[in-house]
C-alpha positions as CSV (number, residue, x, y, z in Angstrom):
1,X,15.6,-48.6,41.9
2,X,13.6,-50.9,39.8
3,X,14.0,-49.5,36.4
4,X,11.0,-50.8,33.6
5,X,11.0,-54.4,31.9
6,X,13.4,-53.3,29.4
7,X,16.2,-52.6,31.9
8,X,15.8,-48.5,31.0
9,X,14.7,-46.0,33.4
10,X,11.2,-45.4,33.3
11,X,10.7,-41.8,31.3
12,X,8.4,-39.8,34.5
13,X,7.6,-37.0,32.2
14,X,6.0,-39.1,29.6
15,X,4.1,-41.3,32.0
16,X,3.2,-39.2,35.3
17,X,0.3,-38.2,33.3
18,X,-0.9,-41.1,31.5
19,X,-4.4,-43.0,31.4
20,X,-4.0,-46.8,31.1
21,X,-5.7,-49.2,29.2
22,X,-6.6,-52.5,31.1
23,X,-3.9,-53.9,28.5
24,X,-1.2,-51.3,29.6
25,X,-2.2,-51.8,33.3
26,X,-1.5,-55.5,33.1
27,X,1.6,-55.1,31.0
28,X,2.8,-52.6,33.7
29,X,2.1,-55.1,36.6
30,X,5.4,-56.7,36.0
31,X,7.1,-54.1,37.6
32,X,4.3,-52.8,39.7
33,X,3.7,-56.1,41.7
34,X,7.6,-56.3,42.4
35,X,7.1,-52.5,44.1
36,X,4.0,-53.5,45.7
37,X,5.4,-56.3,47.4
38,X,8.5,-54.2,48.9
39,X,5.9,-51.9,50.3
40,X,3.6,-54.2,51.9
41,X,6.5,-56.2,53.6
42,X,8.2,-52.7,54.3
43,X,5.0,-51.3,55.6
44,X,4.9,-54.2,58.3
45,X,8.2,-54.1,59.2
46,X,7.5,-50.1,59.7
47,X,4.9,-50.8,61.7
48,X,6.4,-53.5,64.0
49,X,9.6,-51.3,64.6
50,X,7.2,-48.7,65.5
51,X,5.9,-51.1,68.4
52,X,9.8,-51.7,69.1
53,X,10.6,-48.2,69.5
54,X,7.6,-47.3,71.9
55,X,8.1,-50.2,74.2
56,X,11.9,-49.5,74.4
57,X,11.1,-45.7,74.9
58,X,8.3,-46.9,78.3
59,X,11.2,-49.0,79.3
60,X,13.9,-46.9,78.9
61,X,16.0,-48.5,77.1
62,X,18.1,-46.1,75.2
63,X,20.1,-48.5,73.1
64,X,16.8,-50.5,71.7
65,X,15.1,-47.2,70.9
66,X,18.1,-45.3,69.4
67,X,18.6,-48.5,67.1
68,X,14.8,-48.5,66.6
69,X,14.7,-45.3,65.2
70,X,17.4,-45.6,63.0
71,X,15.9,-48.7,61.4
72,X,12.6,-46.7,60.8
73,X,14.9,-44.3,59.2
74,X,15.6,-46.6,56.7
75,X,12.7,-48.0,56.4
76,X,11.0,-44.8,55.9
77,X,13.3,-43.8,53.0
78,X,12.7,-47.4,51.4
79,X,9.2,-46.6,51.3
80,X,9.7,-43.2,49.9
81,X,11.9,-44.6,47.0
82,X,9.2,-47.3,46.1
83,X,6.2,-44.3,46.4
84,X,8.8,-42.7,44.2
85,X,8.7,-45.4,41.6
86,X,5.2,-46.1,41.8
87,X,4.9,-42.8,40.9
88,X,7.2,-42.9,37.6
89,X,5.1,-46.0,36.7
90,X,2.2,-43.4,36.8
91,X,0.1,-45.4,39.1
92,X,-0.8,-44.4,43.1
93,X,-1.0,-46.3,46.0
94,X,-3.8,-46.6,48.0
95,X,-3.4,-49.1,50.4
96,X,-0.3,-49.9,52.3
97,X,-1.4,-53.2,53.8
98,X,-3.1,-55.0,50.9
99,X,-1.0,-53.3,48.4
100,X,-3.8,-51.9,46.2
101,X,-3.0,-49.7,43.5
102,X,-4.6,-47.2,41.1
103,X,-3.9,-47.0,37.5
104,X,-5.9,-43.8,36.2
105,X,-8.0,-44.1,33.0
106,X,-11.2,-42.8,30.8
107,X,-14.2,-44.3,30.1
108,X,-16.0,-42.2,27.7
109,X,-14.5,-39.2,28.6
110,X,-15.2,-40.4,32.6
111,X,-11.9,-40.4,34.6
112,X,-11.6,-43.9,36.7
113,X,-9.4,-46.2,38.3
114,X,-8.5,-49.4,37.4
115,X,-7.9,-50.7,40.6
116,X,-5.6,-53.8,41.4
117,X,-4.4,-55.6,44.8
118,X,-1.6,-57.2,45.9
119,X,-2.1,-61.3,44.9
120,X,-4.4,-61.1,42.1
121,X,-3.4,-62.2,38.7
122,X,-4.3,-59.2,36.7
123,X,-6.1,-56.0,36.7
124,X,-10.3,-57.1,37.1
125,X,-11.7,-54.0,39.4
126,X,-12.2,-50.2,38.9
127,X,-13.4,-47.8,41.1
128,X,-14.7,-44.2,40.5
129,X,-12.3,-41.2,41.2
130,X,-14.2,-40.2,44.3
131,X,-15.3,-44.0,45.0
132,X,-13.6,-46.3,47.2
133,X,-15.5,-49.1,46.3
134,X,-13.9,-51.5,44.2
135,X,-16.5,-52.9,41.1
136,X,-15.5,-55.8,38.6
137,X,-14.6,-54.7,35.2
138,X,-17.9,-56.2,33.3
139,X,-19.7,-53.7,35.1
140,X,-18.2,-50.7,33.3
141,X,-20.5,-51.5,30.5
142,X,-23.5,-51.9,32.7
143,X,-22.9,-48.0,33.7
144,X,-24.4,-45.4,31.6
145,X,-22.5,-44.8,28.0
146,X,-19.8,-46.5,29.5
147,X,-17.1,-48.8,27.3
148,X,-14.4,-50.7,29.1
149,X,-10.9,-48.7,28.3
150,X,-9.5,-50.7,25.5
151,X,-5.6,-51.0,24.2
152,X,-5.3,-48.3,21.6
């Protein structure tokens, strides 16, 4: 659907399982942000035909709802293709209305998540595996024997 920088499909075995640097994760936001921006706008536009289909179903009105449900058809497998993608890119979702994304890494031998959202400039947060909260990236070296993940 969106392909990588280059043009090329991105390679899903190679990068499924990958840890990013925060240099890699910034590089990759170039395609990432484009994906994240479908899926916020497509998520809304899910959401509103949602509303759509249940008022036309309490009102009866076959015609609305049939069309209604048929758009969230498509909708639905928009989202799945972008998921899809994200997925190639080797980064997860992990919120649907601010766009937030994960990009999993190491931190001296510590699995994290860089953690990015929809309308910053760069990657600047990371967040535990288990850990929803979001913490700025100087404070990876204020954690015990933890170094910021560096560009190899």
């Amino acid at each position: 659907m969106y392909g990588n920088q280059t043009g090329t499909d991105v390679d899903t075995q190679d990068v499924a399982l990958r840890n990013f640097t925060i240099a890699d994760a910034n590089r990759a936001l170039v395609l990432v942000r484009r994906i994240v921006s479908d899926v916020v706008a497509q998520y809304a536009r899910l959401l509103d035909m949602q509303e759509t289909a249940e008022v036309a179903e309490a009102q009866g009105a076959s015609a609305q709802l049939s069309a209604a449900r048929q758009e969230l058809l498509v909708l639905s497998s928009r989202l799945r293709d972008c998921l899809d993608e994200l997925e190639s890119v080797g980064v997860a979702l992990v919120d649907w209305v601010s766009g937030a994304v994960d990009f999993p890494s190491v931190v001296d031998g510590r699995e994290i998540r860089l953690n990015w959202k929809l309308g910053e400039p760069h990657v600047a947060h990371w967040r535990g595996v288990y850990d929803e909260q979001r913490h700025p990236l100087e404070t990876l070296n204020n954690t015990p024997g933890a170094t910021a993940p560096h560009a190899n």
